[in-house]
Residue, then its C-alpha position, 0 to 999 in steps of 0.5 A: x846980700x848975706x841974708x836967707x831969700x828963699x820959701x818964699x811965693x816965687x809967684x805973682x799975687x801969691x798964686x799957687x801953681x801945679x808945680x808947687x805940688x807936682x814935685x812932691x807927689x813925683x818924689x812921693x811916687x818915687x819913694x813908694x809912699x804914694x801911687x800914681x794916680x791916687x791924688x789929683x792936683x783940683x782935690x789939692x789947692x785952689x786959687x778961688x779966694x786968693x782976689x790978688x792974682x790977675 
């Protein structure tokens, strides 16, 4: 298909993962913008109002 399918929820019901975050706060750590330890993924995201996930 020649149309743009990504940034999409890759997930089921739309639920967010950790992976979702992980990624950029090991990016973040990596470029010194951000020190380890300082966010933690609870303070980030909840998945508590979304009734689409199973």
């Amino acid at each position: 298909m020649p149309y743009f399918k990504s940034f999409g929820v890759p997930t089921t019901g739309g639920e967010i993962i950790e992976g979702d975050f992980t990624i950029w706060i090991d990016w973040l750590i990596e470029k010194g913008e951000l020190e380890e330890g300082v966010i933690e993924l609870d303070d980030l995201y909840t998945n508590e109002f979304n009734d689409y996930i199973q």
